[in-house]
Biopython code that builds the backbone (N, CA, C, O; Angstrom):
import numpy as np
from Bio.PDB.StructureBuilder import StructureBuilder

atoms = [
    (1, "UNK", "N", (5.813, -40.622, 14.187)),
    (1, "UNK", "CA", (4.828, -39.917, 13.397)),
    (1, "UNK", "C", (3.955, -39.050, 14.299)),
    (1, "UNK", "O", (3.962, -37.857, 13.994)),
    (2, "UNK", "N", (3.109, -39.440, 15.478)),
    (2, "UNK", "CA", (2.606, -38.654, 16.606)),
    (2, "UNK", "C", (3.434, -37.619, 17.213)),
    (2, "UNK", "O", (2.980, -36.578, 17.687)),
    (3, "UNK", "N", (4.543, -37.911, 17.184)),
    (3, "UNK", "CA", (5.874, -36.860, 17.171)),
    (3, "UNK", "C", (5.607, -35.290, 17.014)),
    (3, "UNK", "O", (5.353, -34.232, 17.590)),
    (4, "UNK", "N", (5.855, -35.936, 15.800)),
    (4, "UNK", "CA", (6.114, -34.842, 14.306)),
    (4, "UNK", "C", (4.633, -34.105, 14.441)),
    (4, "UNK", "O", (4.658, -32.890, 14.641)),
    (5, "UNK", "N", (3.284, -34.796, 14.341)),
    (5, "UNK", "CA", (2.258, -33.813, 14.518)),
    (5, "UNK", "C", (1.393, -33.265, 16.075)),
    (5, "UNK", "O", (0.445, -32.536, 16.368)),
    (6, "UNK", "N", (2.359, -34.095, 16.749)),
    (6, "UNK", "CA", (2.479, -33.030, 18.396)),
    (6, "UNK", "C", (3.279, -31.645, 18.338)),
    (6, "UNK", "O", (2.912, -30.535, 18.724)),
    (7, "UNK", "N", (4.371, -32.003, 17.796)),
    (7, "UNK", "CA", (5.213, -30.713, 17.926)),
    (7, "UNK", "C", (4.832, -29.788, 16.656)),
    (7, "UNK", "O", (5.104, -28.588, 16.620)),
    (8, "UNK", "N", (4.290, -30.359, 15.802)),
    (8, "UNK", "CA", (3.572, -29.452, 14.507)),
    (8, "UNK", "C", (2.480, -28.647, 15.209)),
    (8, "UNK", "O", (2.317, -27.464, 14.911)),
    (9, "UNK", "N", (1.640, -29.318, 16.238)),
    (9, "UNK", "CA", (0.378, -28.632, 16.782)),
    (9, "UNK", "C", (0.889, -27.458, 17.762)),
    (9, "UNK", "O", (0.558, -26.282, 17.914)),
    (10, "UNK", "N", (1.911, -28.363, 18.400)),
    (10, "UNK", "CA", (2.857, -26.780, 19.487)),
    (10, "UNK", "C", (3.132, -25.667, 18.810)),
    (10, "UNK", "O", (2.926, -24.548, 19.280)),
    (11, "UNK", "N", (3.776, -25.949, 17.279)),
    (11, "UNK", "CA", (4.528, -24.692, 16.924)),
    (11, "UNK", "C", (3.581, -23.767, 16.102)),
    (11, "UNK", "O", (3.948, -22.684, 15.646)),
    (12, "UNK", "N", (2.299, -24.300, 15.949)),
    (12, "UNK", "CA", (1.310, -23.854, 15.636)),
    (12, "UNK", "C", (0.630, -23.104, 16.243)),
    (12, "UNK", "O", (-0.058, -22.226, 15.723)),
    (13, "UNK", "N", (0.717, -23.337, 17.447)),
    (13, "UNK", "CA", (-0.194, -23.162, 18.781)),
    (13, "UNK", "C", (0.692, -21.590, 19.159)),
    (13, "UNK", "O", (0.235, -20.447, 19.173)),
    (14, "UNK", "N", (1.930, -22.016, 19.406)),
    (14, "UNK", "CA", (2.863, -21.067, 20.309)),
    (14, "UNK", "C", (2.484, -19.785, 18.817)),
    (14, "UNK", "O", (2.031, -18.693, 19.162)),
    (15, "UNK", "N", (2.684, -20.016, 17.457)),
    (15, "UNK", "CA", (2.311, -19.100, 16.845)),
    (15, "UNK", "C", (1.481, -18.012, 16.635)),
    (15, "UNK", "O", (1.818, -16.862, 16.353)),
    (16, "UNK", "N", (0.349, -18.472, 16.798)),
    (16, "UNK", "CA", (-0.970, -18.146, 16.834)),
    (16, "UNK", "C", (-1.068, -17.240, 18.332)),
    (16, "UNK", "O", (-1.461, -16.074, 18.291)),
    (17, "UNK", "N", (-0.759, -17.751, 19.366)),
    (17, "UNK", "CA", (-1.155, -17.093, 20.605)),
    (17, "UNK", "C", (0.864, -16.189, 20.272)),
    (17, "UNK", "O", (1.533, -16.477, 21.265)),
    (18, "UNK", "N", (1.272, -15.786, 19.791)),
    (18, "UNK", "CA", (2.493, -14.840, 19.917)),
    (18, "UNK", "C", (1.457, -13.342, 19.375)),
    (18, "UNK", "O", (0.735, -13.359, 18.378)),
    (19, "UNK", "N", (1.609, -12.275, 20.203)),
    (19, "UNK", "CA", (1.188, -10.976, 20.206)),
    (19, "UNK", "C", (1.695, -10.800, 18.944)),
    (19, "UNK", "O", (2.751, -11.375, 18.677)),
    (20, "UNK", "N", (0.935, -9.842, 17.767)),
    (20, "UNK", "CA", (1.504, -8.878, 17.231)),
    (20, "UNK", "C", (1.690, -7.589, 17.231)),
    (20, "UNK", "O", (1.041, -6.815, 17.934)),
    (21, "UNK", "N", (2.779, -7.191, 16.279)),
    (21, "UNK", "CA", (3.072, -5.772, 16.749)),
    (21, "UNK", "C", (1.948, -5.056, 16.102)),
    (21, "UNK", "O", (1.420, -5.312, 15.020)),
    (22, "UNK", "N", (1.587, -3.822, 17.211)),
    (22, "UNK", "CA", (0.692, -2.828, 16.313)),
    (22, "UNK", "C", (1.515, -1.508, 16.155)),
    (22, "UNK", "O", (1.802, -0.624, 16.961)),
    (23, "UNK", "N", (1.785, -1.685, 14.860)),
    (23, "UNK", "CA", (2.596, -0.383, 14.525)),
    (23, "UNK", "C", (1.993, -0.084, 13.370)),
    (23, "UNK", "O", (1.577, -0.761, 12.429)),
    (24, "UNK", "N", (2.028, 1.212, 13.651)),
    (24, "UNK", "CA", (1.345, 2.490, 12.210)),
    (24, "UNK", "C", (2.243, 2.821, 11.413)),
    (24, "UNK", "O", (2.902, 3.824, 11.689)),
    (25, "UNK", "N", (2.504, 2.132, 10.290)),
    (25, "UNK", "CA", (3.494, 2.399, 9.409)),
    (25, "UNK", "C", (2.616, 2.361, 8.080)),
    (25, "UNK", "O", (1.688, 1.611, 7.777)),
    (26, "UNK", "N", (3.336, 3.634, 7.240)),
    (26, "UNK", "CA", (2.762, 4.041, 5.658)),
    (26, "UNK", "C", (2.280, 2.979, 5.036)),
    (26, "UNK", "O", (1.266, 3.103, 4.349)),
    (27, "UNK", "N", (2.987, 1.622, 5.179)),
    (27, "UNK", "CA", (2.551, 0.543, 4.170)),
    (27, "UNK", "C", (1.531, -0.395, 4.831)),
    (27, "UNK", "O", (1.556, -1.621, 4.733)),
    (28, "UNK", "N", (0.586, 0.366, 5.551)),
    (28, "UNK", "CA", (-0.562, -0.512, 6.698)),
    (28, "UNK", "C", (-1.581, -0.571, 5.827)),
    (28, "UNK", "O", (-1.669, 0.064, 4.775)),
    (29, "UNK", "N", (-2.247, -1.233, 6.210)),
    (29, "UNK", "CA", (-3.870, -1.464, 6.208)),
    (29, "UNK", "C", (-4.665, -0.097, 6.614)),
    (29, "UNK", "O", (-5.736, 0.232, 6.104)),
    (30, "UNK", "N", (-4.029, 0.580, 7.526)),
    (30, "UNK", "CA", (-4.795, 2.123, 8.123)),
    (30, "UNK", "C", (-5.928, 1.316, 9.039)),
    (30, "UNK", "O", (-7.056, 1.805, 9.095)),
    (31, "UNK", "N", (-5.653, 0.165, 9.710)),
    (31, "UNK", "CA", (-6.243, -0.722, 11.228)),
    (31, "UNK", "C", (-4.873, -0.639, 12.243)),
    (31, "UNK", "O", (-3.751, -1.121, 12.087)),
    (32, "UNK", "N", (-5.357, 0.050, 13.175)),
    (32, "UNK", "CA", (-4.122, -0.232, 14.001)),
    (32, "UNK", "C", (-4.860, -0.053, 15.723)),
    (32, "UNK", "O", (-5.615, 0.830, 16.131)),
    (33, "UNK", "N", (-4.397, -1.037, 16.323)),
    (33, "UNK", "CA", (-4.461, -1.542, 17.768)),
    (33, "UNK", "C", (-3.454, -0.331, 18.926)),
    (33, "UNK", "O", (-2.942, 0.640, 18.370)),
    (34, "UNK", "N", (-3.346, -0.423, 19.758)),
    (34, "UNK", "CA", (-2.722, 0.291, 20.886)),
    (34, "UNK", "C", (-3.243, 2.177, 20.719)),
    (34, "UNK", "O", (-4.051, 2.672, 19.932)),
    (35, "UNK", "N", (-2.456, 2.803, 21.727)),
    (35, "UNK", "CA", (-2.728, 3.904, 21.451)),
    (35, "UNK", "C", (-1.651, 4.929, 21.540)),
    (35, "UNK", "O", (-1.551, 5.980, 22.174)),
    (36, "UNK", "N", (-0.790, 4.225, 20.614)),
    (36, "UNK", "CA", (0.527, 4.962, 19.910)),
    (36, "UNK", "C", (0.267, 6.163, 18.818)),
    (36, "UNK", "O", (0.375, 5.897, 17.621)),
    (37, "UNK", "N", (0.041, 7.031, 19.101)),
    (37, "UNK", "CA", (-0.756, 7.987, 17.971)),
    (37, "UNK", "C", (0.506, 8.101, 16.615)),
    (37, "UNK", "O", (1.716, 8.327, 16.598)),
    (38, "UNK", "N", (-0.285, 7.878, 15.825)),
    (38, "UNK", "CA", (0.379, 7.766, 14.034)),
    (38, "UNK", "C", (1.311, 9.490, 14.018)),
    (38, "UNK", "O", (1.284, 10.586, 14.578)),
    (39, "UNK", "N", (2.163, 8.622, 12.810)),
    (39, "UNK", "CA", (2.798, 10.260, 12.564)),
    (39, "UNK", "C", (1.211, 11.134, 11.504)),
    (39, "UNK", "O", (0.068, 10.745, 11.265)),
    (40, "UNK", "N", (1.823, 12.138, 11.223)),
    (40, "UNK", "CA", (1.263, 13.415, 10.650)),
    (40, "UNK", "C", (1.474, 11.647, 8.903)),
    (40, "UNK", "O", (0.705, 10.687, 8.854)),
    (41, "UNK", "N", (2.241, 11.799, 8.252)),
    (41, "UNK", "CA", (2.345, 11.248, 6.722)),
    (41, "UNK", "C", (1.624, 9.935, 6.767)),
    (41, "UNK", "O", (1.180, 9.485, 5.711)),
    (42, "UNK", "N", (1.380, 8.918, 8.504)),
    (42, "UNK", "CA", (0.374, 7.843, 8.265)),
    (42, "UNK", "C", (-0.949, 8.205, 8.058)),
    (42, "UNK", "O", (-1.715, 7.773, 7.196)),
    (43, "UNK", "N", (-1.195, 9.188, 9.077)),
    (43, "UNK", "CA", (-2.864, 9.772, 9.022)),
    (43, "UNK", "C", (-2.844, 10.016, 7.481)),
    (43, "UNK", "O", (-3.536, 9.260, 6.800)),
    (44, "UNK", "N", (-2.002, 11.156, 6.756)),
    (44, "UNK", "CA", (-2.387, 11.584, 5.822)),
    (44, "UNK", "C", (-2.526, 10.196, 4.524)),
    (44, "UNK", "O", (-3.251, 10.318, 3.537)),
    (45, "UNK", "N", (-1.716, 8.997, 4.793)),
    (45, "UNK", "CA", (-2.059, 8.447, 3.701)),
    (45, "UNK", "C", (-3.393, 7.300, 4.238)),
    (45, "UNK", "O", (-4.129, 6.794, 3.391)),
    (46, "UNK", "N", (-3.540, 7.028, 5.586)),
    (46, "UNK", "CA", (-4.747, 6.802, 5.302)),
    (46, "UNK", "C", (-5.968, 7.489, 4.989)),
    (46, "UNK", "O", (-6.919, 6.895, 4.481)),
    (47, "UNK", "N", (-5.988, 8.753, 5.276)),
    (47, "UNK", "CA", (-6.816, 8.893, 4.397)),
    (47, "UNK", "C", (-7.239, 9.378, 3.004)),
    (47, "UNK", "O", (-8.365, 9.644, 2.583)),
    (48, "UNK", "N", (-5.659, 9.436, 2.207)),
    (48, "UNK", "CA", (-6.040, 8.872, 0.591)),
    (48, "UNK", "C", (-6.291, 7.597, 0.122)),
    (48, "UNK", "O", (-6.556, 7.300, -1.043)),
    (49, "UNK", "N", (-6.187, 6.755, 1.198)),
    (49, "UNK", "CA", (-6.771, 5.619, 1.153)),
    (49, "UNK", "C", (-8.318, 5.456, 1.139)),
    (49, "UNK", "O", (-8.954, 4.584, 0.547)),
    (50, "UNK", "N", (-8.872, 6.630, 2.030)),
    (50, "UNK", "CA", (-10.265, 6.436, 2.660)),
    (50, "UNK", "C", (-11.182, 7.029, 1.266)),
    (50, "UNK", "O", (-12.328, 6.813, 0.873)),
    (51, "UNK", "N", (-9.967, 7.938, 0.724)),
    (51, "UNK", "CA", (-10.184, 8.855, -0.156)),
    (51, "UNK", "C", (-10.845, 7.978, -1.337)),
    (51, "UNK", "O", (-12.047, 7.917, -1.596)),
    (52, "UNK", "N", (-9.750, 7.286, -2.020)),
    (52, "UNK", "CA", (-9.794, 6.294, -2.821)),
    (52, "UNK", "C", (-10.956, 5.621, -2.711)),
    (52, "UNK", "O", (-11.905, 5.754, -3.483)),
    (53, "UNK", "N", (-10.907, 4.738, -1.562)),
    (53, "UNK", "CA", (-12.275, 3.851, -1.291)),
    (53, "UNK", "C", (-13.415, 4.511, -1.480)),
    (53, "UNK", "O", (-14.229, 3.725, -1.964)),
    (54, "UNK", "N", (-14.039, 5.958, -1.281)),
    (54, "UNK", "CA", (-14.812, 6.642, -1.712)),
    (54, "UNK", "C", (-15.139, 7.080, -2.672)),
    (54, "UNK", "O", (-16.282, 7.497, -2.855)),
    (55, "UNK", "N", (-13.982, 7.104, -3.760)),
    (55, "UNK", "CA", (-14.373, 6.874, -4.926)),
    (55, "UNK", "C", (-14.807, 5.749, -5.855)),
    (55, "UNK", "O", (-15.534, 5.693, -6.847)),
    (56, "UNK", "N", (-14.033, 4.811, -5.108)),
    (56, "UNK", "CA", (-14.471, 3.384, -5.777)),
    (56, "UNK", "C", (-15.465, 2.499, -5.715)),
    (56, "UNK", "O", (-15.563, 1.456, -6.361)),
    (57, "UNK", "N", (-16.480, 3.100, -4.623)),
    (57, "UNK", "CA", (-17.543, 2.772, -3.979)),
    (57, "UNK", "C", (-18.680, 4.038, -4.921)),
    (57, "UNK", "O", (-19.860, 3.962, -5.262)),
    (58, "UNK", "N", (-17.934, 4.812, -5.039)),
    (58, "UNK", "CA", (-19.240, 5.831, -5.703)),
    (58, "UNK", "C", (-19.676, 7.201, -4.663)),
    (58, "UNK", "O", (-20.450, 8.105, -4.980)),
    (59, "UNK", "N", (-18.861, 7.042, -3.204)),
    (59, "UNK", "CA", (-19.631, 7.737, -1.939)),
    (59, "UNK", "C", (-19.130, 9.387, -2.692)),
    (59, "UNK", "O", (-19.787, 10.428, -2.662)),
    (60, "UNK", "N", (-17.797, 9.160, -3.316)),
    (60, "UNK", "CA", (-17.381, 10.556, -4.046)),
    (60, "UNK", "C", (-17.523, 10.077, -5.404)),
    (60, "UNK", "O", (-17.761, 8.914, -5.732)),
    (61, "UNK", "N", (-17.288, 11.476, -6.474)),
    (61, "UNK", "CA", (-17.037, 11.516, -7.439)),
    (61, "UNK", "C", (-16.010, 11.832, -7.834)),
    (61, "UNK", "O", (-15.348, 12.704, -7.271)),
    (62, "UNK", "N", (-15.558, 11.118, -9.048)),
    (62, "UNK", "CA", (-14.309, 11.123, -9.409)),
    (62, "UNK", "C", (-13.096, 12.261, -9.733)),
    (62, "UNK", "O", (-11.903, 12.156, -10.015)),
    (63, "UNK", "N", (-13.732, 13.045, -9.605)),
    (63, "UNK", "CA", (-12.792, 14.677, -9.321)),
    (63, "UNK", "C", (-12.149, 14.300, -8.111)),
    (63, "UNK", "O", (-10.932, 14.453, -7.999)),
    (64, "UNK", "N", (-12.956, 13.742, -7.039)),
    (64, "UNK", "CA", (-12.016, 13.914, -6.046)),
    (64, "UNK", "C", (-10.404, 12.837, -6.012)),
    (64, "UNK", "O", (-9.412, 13.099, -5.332)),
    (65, "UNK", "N", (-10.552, 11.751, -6.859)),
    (65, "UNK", "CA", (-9.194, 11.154, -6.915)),
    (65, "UNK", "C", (-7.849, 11.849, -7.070)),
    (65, "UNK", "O", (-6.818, 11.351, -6.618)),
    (66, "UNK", "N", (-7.882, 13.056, -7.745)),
    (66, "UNK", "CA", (-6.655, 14.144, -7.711)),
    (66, "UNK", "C", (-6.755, 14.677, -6.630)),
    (66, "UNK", "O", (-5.872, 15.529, -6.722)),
    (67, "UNK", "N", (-7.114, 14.776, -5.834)),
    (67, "UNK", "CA", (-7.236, 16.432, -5.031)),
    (67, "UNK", "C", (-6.024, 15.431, -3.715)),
    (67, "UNK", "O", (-5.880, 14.215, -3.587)),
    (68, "UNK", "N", (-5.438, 16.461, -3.037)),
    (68, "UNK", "CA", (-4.592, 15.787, -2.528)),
    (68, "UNK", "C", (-4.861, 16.444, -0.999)),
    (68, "UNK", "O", (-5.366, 17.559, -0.870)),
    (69, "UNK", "N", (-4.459, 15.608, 0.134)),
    (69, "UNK", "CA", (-5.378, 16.781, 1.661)),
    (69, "UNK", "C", (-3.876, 17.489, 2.657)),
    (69, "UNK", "O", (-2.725, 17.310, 3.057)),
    (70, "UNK", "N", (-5.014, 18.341, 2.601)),
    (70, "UNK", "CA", (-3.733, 19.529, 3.393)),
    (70, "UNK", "C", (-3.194, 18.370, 4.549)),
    (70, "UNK", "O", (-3.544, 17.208, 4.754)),
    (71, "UNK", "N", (-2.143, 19.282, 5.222)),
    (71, "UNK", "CA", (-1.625, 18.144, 6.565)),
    (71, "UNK", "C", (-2.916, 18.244, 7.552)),
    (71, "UNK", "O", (-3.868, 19.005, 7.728)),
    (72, "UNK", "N", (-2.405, 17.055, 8.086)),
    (72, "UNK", "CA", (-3.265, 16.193, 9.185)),
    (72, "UNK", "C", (-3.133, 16.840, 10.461)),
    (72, "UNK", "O", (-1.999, 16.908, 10.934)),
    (73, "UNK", "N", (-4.396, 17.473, 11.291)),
    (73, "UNK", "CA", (-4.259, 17.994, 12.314)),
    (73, "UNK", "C", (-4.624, 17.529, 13.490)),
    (73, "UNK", "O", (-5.461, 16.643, 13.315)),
    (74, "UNK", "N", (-4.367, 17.725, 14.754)),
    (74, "UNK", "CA", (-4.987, 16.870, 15.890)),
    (74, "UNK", "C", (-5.696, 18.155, 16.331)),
    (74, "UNK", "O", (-5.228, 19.294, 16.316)),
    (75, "UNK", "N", (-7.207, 17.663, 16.823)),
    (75, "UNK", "CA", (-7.868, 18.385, 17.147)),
    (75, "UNK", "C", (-8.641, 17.804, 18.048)),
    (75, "UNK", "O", (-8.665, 16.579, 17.932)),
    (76, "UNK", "N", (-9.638, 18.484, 19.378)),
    (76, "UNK", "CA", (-10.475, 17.751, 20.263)),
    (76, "UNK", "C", (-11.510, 16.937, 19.595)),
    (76, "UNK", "O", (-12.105, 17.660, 18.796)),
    (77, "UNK", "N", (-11.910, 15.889, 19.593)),
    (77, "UNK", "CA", (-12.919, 15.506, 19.052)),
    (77, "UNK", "C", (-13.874, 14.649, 20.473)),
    (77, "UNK", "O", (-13.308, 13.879, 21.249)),
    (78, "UNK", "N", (-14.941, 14.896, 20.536)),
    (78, "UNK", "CA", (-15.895, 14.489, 21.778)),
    (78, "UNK", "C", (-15.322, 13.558, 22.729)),
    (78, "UNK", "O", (-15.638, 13.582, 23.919)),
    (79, "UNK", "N", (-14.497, 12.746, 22.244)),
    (79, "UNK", "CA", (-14.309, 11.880, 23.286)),
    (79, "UNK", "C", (-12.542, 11.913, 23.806)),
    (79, "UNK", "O", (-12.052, 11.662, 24.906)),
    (80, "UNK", "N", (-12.028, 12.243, 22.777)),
    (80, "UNK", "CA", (-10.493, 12.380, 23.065)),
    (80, "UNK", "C", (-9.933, 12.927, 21.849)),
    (80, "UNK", "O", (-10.683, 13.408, 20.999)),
    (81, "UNK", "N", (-8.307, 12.887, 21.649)),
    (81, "UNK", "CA", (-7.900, 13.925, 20.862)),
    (81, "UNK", "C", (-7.987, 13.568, 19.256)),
    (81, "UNK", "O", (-7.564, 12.423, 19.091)),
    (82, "UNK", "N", (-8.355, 14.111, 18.154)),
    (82, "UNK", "CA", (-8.001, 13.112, 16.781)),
    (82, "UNK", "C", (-7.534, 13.490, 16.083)),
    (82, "UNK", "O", (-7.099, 14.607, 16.363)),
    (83, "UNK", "N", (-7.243, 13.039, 14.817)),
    (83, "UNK", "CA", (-6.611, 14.033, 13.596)),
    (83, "UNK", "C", (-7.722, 14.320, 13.255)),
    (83, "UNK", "O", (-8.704, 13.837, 13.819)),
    (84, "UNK", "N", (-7.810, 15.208, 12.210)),
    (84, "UNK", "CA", (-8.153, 15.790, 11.043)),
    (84, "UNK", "C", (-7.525, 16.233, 9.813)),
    (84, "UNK", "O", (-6.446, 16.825, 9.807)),
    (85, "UNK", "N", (-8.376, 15.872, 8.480)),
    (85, "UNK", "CA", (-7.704, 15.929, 7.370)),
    (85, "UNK", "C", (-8.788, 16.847, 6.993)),
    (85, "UNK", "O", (-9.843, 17.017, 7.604)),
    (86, "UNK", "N", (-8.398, 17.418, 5.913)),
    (86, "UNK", "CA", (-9.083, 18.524, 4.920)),
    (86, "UNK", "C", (-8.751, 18.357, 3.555)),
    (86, "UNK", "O", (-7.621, 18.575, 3.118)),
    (87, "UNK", "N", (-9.893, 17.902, 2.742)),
    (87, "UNK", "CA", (-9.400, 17.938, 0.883)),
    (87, "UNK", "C", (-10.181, 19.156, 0.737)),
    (87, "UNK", "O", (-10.640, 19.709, 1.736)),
    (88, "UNK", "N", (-10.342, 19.558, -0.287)),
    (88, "UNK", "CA", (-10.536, 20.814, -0.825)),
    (88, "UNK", "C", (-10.628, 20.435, -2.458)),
    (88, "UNK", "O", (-9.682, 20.112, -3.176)),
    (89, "UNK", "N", (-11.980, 20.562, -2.824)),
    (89, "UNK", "CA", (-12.102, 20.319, -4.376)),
    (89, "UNK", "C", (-12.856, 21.355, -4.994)),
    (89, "UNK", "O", (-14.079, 21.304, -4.869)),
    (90, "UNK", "N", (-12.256, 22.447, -5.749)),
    (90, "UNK", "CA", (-12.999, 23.003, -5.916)),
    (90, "UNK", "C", (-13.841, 23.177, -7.735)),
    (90, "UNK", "O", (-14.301, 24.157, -8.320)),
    (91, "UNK", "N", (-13.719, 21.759, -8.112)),
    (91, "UNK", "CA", (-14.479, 21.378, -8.776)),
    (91, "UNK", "C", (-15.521, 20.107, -8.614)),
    (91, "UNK", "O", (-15.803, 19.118, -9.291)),
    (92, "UNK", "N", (-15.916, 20.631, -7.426)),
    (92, "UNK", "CA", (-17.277, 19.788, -6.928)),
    (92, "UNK", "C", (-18.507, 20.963, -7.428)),
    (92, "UNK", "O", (-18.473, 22.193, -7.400)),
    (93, "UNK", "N", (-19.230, 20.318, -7.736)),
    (93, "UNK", "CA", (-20.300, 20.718, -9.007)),
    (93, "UNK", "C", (-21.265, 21.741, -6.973)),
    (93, "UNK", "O", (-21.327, 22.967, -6.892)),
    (94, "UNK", "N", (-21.550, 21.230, -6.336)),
    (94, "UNK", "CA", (-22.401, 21.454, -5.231)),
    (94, "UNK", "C", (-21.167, 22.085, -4.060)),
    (94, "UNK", "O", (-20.260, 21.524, -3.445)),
    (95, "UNK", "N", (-21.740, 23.792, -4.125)),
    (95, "UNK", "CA", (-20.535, 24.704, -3.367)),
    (95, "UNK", "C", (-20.554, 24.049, -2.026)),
    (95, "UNK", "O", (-19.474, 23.896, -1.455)),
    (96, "UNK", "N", (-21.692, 23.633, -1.440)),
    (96, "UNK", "CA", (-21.581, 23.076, 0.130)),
    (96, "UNK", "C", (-20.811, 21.752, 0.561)),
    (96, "UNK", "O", (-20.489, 21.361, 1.683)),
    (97, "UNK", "N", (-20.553, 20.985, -1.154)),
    (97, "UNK", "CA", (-19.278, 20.121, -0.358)),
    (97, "UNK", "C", (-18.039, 20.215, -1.172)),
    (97, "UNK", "O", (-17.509, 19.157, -1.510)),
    (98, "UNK", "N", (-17.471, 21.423, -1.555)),
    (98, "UNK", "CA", (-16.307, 21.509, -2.146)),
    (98, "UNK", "C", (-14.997, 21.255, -0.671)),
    (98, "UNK", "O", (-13.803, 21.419, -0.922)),
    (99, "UNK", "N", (-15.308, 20.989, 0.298)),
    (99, "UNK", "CA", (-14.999, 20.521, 1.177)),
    (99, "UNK", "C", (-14.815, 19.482, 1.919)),
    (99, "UNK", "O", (-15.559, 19.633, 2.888)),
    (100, "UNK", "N", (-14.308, 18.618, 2.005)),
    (100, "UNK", "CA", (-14.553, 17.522, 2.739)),
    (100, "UNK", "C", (-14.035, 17.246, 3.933)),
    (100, "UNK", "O", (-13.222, 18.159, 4.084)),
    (101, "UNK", "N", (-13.981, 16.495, 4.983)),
    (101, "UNK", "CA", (-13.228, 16.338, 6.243)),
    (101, "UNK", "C", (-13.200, 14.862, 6.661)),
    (101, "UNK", "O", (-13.888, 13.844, 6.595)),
    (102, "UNK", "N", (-12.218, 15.234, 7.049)),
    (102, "UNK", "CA", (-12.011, 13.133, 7.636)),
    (102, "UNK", "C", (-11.693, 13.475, 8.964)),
    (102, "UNK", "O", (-11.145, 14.565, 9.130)),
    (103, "UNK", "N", (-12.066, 12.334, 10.545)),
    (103, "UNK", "CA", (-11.137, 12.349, 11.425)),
    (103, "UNK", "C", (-10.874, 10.787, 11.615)),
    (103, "UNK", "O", (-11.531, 9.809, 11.259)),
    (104, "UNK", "N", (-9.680, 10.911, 12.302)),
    (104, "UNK", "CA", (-9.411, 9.504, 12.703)),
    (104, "UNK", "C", (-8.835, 9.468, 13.775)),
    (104, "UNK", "O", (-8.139, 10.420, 14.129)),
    (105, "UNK", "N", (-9.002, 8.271, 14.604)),
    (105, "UNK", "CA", (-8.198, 8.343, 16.108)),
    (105, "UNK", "C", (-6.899, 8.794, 15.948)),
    (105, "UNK", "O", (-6.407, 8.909, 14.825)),
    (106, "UNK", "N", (-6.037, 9.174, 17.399)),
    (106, "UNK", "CA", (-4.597, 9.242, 17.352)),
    (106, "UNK", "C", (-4.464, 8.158, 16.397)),
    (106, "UNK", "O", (-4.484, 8.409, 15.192)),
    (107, "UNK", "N", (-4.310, 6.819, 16.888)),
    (107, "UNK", "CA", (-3.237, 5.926, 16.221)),
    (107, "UNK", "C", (-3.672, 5.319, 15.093)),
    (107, "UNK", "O", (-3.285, 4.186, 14.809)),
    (108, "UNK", "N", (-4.603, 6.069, 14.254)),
    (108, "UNK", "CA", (-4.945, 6.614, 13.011)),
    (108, "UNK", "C", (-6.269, 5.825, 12.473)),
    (108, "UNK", "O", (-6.532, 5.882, 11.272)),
    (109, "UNK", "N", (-7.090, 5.097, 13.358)),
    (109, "UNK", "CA", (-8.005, 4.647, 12.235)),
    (109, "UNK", "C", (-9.495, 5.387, 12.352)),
    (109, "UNK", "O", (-9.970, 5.795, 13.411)),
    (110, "UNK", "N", (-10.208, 5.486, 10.892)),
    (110, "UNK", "CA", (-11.074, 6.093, 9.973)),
    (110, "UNK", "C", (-12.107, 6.213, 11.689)),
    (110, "UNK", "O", (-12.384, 5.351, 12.523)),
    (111, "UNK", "N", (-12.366, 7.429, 11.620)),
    (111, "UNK", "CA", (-14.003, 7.900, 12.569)),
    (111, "UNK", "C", (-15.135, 7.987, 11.347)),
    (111, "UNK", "O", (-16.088, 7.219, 11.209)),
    (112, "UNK", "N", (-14.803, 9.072, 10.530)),
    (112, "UNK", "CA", (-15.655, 9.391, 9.929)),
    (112, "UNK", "C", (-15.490, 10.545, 8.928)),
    (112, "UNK", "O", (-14.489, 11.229, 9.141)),
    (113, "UNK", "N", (-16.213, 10.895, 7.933)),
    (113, "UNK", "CA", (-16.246, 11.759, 6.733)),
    (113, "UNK", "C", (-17.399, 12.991, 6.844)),
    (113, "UNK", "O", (-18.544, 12.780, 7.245)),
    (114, "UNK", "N", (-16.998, 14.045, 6.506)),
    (114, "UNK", "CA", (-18.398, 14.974, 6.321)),
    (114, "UNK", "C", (-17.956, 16.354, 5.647)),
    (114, "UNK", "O", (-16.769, 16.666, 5.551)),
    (115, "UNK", "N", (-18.579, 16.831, 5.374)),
    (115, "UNK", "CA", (-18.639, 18.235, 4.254)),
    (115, "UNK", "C", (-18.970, 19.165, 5.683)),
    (115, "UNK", "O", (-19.146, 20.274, 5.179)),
    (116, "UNK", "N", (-19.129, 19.322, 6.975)),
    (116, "UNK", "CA", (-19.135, 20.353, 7.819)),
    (116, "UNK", "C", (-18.048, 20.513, 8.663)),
    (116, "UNK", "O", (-17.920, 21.629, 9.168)),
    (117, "UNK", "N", (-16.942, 19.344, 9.029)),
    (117, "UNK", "CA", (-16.116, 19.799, 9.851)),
    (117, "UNK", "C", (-16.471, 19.820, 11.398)),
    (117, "UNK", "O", (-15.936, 20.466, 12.299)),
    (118, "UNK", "N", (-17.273, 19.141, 11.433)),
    (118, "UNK", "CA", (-17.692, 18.845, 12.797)),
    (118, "UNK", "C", (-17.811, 17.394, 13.176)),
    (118, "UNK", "O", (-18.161, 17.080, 14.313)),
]
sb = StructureBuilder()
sb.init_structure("model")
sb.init_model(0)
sb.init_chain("A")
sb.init_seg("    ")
for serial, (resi, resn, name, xyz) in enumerate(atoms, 1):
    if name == "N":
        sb.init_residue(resn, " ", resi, " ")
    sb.init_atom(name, np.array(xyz, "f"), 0.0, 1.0, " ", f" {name:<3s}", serial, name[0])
structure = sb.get_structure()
């Protein structure tokens, strides 16, 4: 019986401490570890993900759930290289954010949101 829950605690143990993979694949969470930079279609669906969550939170309004974002660009961002996304709504009631912008690291996770592009 001490057996059975020695080697239950090993295979538990050896589990737990086994690395996982960090890979950026479409069906992620949009959290990803290493610095394997995401394709162009992961960036872009995390952030209709980010998209989403912004609506469901209230941070957007619900026009923006259709709007769909141009491709994902890598661009300098202060500290190293990132994507950038661009939606474009141009039924946002306020002309100064018919715009929106996302960046996210290479290996794709959320920096931040803003209506200037900076």
């Amino acid at each position: 019986m001490k057996t059975a829950h020695i080697l239950s605690a090993i295979a538990l143990s050896a589990t737990l401490a086994a690395p996982l993979p960090a890979l950026a694949d479409a069906g992620s969470s949009c959290h990803f570890h290493g610095s394997k930079p995401a394709t162009e279609a992961v960036v872009s669906n995390c952030a209709v993900q980010q998209r989403d969550s912004f609506v469901k939170t209230g941070k957007l309004d619900a026009s923006w759930k259709a709007i769909t974002p141009a491709k994902p660009e890598q661009v300098d961002g202060k500290k190293a290289k990132e994507w950038k996304v661009v939606f474009q709504n141009p039924a946002a009631s306020d002309a100064s954010k018919k715009t929106l912008y996302m960046f996210f690291s290479l290996p794709g996770n959320f920096i931040a949101a803003n209506y200037t592009g900076q």
